[in-house]
Each structure stands twice: as C-alpha cells, then as structure tokens.
C-alpha positions as CSV (number, residue, x, y, z in Angstrom):
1,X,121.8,102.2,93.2
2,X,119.1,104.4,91.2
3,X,119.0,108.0,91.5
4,X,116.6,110.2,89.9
5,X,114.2,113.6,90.4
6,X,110.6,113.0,90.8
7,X,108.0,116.1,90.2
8,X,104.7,117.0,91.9
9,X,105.6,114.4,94.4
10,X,103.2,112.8,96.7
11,X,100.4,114.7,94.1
12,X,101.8,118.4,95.0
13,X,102.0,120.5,91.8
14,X,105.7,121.8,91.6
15,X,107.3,120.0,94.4
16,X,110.5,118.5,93.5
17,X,112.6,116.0,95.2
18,X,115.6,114.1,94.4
19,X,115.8,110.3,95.4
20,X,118.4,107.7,95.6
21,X,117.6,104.3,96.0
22,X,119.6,101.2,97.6
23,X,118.5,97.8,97.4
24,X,120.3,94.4,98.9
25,X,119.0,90.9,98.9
26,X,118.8,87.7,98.4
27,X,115.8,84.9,96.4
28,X,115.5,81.7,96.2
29,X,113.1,79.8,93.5
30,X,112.2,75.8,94.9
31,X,109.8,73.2,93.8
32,X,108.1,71.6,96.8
33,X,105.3,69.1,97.2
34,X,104.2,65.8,95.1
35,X,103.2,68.3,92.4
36,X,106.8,70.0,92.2
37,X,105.3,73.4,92.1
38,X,107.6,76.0,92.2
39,X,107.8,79.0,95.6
40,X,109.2,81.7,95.5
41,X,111.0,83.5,98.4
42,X,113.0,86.9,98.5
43,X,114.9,88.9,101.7
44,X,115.4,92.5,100.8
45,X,116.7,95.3,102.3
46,X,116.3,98.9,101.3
47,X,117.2,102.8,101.5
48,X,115.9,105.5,99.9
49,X,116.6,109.1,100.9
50,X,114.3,111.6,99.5
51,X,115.6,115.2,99.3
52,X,114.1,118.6,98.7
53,X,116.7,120.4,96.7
54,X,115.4,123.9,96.9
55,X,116.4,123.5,101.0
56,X,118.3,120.6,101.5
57,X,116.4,118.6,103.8
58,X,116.2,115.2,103.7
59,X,114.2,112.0,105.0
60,X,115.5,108.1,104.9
61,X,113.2,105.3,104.3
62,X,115.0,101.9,105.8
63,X,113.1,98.6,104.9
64,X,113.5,95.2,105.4
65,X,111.4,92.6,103.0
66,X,110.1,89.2,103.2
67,X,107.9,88.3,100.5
68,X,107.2,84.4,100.1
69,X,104.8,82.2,98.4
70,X,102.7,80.8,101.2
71,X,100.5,78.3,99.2
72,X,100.7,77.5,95.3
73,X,97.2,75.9,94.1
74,X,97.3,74.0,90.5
75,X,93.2,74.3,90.0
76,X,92.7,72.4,87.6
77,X,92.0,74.3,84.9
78,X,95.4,75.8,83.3
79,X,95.9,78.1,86.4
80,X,97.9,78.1,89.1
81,X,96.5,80.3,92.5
82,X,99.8,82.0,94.4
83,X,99.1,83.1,98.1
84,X,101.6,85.4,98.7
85,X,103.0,87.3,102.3
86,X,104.9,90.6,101.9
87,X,106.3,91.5,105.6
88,X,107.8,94.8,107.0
89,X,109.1,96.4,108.9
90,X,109.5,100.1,107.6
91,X,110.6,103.2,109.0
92,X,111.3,106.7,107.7
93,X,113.2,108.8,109.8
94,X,113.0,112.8,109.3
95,X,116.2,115.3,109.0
96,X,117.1,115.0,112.4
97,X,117.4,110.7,112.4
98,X,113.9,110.3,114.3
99,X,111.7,107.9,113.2
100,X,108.5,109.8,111.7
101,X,106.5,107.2,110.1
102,X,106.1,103.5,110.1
103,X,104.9,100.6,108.8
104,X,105.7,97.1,110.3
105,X,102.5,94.9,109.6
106,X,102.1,92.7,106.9
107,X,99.9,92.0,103.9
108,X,98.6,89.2,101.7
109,X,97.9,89.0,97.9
110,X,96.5,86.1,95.7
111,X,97.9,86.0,92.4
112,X,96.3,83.7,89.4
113,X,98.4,82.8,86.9
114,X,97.7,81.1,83.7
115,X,100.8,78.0,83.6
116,X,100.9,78.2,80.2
117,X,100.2,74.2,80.5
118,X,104.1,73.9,82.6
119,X,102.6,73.9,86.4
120,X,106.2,73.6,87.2
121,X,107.7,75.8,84.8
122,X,107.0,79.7,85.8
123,X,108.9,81.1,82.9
124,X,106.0,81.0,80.6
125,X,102.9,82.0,83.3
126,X,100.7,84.5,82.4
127,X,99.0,86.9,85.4
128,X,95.6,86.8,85.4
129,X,94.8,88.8,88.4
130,X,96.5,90.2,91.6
131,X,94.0,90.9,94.5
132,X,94.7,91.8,98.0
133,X,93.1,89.3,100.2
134,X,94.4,90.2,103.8
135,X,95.3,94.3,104.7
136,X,98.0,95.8,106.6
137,X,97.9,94.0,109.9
138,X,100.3,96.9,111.9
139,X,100.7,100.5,111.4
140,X,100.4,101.7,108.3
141,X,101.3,105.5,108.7
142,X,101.1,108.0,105.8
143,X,104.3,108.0,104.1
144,X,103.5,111.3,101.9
145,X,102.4,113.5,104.5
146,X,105.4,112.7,106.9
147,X,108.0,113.3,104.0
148,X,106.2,116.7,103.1
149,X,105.9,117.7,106.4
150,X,109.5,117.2,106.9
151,X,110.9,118.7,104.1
152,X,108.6,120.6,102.5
C-alpha cells in the first residue's frame, strides 16, 4: 500500500488530493523458442482512491492488468526488439459507486534493448527506445476531468 498527497493535481494550481494505492499480482519470467529468449508476463490488480481533503469526496480507480511480451526479436546486432500488450480494463467510479470513466482497450509498445551481448540474460539489457506502435483500441475516457469533476 502507498499513500501520499499530490499538489496541483491533474495540472490545477492549488488542488490537493490525497491518494492511496493498492496493488496485487502475480509475474512470471520464461525462456521460449530455439533461441531461449526470455518473456515476460505480469497479472495485476489495482485500487487507488483519490480524495479531496478540503471536502471529503472521493473517487476509486479499480484496474485489472495484463501486460505480456508478445514477440522477442534477437536482430542481429546486439539488440533485442520486445513487442509488448498492456490490456485493461479500467474503471473509476465517482462518490456515489457509479462508474464515471473508463478505459478497457488495449495498447502496444516496442521496446529495443541493447542485450548487453546475453540474448537470454535480461539482467544486464540496456533500453534503447520505448515507442507506442498500436493506440488504445476501446475507450479511453479522460481520467483528470472525471476525478475533478467529481471532487473538485
């Protein structure tokens, strides 16, 4: 559990909110293939309840995680490319326990690393880049504005 004040939240000079955050889950780290390259898979759940502490109102963010390596590429050349999927779903729910936002699509990333000359030994990779290569494909509501319009 973390819990902690942020200030000028969401980018609004002098708005204050208190957070606590709640994090379960489980990874697992396996070599596949005729190379033995090493994916990566984590299930997550999460809770974070964001509260404005001049009037006591609160909204709760409830997500659920699955972020796996799709496709690990040795290129050839010291580097390894990483496709990555992060799914949803998420949902904030407002003071009164009704869902206000959400966001249930999912997203890809490709991540370059340089394998440090180990192609099956992550512990010494180096990132090179991280670039989105696919957008949210679902909803992907505003976060910021719900929680302010809520509790603001």
């Amino acid at each position: 559990m973390s819990i902690g004040t942020i200030h000028d939240f969401c980018e609004v000079p002098g708005f204050t909110v208190e957070f606590e955050f709640v994090a379960d889950g489980t990874f697992s780290v396996k070599s596949r293939g005729r190379d033995r390259l090493v994916y990566y898979m984590e299930h997550a759940t999460s809770s974070m309840t964001t509260t404005n502490p001049v009037n006591g109102l609160s909204v709760r963010e409830r997500t659920r995680v699955v972020d796996k390596d799709l496709h690990v590429t040795d290129n050839g050349d010291g580097t390894l490319s990483i496709v990555i999927l992060v799914t949803g779903p998420s949902t904030l729910y407002g003071p009164d326990g009704k869902a206000i936002a959400r966001n249930p699509g999912q997203v890809r990333f490709e991540l370059v690393v340089d394998h440090g000359g180990t192609p099956t030994d992550p512990s010494d990779d180096v990132e090179l880049s991280f670039t989105q290569i696919k957008g949210s494909t679902g909803r992907s509501d505003d976060y910021c504005t719900a929680i302010i319009n809520a509790i603001l």
